[in-house]
LUMVO-679984 format. One record per residue (C-alpha): residue number from 1; residue in one letter; x, y, z. Coordinates in steps of 0.1 Angstrom, whole numbers, plus 5000, padded with zeros to 4 digits. Example, Ala and Ser with C-alpha at 12.3 -4.5 7.8 and 13.67 -1.06 7.14 Angstrom:
<pts>
<pt><num>1</num><residu>a</residu><east>5123</east><north>4955</north><up>5078</up></pt>
<pt><num>2</num><residu>s</residu><east>5137</east><north>4989</north><up>5071</up></pt>
</pts>
This chain:
<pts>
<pt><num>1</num><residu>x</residu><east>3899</east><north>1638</north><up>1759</up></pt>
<pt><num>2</num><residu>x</residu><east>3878</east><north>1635</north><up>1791</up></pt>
<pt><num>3</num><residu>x</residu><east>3903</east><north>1600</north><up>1794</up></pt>
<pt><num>4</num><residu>x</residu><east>3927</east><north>1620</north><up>1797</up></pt>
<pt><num>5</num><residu>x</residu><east>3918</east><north>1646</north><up>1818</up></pt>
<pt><num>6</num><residu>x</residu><east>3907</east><north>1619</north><up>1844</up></pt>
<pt><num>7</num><residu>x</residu><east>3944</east><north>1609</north><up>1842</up></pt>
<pt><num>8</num><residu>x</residu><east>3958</east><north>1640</north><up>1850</up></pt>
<pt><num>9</num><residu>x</residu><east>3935</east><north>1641</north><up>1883</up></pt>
<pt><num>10</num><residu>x</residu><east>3946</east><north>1619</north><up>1899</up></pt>
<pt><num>11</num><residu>x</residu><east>3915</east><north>1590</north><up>1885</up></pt>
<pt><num>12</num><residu>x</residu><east>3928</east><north>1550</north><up>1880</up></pt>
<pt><num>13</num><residu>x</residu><east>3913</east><north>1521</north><up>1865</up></pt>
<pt><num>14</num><residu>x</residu><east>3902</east><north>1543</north><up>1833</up></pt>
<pt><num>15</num><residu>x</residu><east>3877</east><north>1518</north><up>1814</up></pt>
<pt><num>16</num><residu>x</residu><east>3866</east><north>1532</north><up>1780</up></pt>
<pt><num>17</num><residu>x</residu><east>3832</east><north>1510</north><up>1778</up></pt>
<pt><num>18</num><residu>x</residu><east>3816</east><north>1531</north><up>1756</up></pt>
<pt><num>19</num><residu>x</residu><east>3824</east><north>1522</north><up>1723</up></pt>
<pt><num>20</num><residu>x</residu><east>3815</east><north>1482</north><up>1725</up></pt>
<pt><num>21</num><residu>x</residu><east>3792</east><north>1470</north><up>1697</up></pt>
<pt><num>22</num><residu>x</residu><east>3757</east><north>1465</north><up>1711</up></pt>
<pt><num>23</num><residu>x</residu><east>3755</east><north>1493</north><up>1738</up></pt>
<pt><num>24</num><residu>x</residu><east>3774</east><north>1507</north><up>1764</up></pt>
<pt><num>25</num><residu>x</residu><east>3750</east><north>1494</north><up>1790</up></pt>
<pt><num>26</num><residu>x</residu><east>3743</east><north>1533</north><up>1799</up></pt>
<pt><num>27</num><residu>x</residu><east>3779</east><north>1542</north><up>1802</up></pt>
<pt><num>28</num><residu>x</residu><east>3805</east><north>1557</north><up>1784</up></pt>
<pt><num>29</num><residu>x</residu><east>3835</east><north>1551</north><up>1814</up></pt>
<pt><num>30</num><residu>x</residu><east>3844</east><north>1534</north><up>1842</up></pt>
<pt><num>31</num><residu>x</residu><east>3870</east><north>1547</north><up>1866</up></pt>
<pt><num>32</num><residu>x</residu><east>3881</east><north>1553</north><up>1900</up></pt>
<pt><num>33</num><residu>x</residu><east>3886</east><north>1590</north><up>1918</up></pt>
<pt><num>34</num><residu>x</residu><east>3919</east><north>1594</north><up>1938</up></pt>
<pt><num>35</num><residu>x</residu><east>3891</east><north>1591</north><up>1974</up></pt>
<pt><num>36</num><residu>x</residu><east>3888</east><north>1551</north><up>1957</up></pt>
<pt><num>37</num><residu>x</residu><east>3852</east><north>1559</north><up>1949</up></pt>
<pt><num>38</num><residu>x</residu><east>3838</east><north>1535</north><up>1918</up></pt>
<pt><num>39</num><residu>x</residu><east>3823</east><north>1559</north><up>1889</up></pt>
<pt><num>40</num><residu>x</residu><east>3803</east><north>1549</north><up>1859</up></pt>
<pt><num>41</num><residu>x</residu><east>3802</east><north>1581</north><up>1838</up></pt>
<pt><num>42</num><residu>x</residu><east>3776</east><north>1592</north><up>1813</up></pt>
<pt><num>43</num><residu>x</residu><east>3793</east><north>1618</north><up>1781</up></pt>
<pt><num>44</num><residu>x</residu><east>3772</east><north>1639</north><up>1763</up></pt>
<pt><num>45</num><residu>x</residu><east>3793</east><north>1659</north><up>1734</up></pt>
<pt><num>46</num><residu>x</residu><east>3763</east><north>1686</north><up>1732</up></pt>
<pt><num>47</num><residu>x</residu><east>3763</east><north>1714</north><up>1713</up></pt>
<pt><num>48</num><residu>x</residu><east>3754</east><north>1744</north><up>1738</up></pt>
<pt><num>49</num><residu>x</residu><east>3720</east><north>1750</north><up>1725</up></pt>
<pt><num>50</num><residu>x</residu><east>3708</east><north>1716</north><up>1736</up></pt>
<pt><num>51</num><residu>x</residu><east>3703</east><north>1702</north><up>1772</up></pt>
<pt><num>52</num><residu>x</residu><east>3707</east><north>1669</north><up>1784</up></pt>
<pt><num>53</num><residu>x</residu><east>3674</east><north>1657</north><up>1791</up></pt>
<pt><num>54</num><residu>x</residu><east>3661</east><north>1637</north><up>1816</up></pt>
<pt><num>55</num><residu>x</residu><east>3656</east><north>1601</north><up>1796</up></pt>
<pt><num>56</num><residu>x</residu><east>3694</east><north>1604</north><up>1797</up></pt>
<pt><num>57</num><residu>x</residu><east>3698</east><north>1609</north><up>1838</up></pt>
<pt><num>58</num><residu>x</residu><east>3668</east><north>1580</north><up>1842</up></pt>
<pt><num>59</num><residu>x</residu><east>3693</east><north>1561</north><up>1814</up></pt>
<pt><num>60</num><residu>x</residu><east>3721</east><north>1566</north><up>1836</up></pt>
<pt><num>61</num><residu>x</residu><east>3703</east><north>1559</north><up>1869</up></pt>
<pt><num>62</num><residu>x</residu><east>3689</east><north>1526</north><up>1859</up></pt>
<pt><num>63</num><residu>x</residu><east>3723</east><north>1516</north><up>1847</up></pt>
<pt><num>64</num><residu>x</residu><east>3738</east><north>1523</north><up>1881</up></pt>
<pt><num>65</num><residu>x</residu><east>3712</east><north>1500</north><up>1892</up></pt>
<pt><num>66</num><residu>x</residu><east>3711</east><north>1473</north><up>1872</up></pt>
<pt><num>67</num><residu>x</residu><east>3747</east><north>1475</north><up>1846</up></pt>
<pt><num>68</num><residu>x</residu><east>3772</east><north>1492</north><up>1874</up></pt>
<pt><num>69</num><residu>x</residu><east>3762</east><north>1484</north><up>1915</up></pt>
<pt><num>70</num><residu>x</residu><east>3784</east><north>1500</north><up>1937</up></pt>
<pt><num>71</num><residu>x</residu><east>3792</east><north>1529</north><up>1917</up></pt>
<pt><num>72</num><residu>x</residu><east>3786</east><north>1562</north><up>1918</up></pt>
<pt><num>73</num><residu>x</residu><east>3771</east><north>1578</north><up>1882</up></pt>
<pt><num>74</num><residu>x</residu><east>3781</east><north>1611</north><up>1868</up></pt>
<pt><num>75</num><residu>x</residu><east>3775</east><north>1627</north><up>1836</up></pt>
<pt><num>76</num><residu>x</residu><east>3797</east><north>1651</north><up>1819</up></pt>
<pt><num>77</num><residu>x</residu><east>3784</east><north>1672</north><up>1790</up></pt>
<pt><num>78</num><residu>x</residu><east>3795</east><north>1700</north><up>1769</up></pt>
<pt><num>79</num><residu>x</residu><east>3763</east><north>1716</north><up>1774</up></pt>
<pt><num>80</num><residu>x</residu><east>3740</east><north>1721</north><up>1802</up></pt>
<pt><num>81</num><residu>x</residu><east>3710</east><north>1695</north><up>1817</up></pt>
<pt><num>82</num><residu>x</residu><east>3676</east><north>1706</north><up>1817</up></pt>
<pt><num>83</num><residu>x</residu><east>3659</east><north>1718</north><up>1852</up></pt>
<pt><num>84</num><residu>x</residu><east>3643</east><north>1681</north><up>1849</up></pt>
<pt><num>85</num><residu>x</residu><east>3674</east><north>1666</north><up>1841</up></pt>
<pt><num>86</num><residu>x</residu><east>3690</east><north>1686</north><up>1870</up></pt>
<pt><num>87</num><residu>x</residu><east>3663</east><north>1676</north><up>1897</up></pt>
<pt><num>88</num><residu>x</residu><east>3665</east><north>1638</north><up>1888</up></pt>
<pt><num>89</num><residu>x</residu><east>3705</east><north>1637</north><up>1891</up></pt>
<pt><num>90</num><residu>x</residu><east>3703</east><north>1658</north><up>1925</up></pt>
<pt><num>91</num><residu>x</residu><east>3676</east><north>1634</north><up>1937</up></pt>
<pt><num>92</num><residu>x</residu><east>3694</east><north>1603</north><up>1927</up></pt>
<pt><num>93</num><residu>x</residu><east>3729</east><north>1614</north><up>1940</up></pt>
<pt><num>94</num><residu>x</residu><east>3743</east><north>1615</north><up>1900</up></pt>
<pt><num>95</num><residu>x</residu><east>3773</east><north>1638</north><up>1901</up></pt>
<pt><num>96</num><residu>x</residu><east>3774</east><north>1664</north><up>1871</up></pt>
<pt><num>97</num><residu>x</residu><east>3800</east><north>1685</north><up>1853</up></pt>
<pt><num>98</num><residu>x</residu><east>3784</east><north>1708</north><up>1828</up></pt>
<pt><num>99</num><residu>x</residu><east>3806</east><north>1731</north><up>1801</up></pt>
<pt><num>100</num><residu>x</residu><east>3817</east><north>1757</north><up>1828</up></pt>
<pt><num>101</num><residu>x</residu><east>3833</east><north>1733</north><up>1852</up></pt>
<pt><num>102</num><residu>x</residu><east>3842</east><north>1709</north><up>1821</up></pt>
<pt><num>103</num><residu>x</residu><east>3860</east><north>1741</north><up>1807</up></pt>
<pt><num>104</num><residu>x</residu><east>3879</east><north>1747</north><up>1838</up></pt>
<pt><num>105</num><residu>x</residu><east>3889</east><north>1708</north><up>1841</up></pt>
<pt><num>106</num><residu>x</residu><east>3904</east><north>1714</north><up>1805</up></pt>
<pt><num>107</num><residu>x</residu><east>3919</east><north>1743</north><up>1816</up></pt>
<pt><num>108</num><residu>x</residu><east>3937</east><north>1727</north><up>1843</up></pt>
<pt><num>109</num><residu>x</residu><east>3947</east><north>1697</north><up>1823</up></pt>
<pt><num>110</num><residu>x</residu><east>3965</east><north>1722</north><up>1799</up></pt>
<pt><num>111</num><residu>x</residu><east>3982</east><north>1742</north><up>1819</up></pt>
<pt><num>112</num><residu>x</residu><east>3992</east><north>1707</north><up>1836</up></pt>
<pt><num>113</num><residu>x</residu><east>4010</east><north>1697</north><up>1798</up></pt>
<pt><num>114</num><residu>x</residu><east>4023</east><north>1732</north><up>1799</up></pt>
<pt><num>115</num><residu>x</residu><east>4041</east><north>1732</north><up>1828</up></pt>
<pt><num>116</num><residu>x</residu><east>4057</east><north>1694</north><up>1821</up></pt>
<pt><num>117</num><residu>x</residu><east>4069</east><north>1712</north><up>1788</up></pt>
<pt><num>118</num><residu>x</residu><east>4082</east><north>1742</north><up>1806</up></pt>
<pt><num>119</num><residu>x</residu><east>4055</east><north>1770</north><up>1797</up></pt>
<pt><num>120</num><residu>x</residu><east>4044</east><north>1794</north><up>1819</up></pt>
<pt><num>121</num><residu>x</residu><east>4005</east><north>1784</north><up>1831</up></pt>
<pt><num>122</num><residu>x</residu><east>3980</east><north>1802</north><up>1820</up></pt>
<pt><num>123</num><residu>x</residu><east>3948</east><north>1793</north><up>1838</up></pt>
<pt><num>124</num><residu>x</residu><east>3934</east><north>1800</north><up>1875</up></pt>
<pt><num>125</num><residu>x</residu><east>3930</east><north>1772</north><up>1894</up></pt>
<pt><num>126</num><residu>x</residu><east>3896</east><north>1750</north><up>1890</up></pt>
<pt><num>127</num><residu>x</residu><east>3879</east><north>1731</north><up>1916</up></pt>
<pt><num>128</num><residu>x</residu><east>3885</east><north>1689</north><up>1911</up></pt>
<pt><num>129</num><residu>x</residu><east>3860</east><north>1668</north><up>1895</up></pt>
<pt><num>130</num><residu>x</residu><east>3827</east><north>1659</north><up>1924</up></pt>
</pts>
């Protein structure tokens, strides 16, 4: 879904990474935002009860280091991040979408399908991905 959405705004070079056998090397995609910026994201399918915690941000972090130079990391969730988990992305420049903006994104991506298929939209418009 989130592959899809990243199409719809406007993202290229959409790399599904992870799904390879023996690790995703702390990412789940790899794309490009329509300002040509390199991203290695992070998913977390949460349910809204738990956080992402901060193993997953240092995860991600050290990735960026080490799997993914030169790209920026973000992690999107269908939850929230802890307060730690929030401090460590802020510090380390990791971009998050959480479920409000997420919902919004999805929002925008149907409405996008709706008007293609000639239905009225439905949704107010959300701000783009960071």
């Amino acid at each position: 879904m989130l592959f899809r959405s990243l199409e719809c705004l406007g993202w290229t070079r959409i790399q599904v990474i992870g799904e390879k056998p023996g690790g995703d090397g702390g990412a789940d995609i790899l794309a490009t935002d329509p300002r040509n910026r390199d991203f290695a994201i992070q998913c977390k399918r949460y349910a809204p009860a738990k956080a992402v915690a901060i193993g997953d941000v240092r995860e991600l972090n050290g990735a960026l280091a080490h799997e993914h130079p030169n790209r920026l990391g973000m992690i999107v969730t269908t939850s929230r991040l802890t307060p730690p988990a929030e401090q460590l992305a802020a510090r380390t420049g990791i971009r998050v979408v959480a479920r409000p903006a997420l919902a919004s994104q999805m929002a925008l991506m149907r409405d996008a399908a709706d008007r293609r298929s000639g239905r009225p939209a439905t949704a107010a418009p959300a701000a783009e991905l960071p």
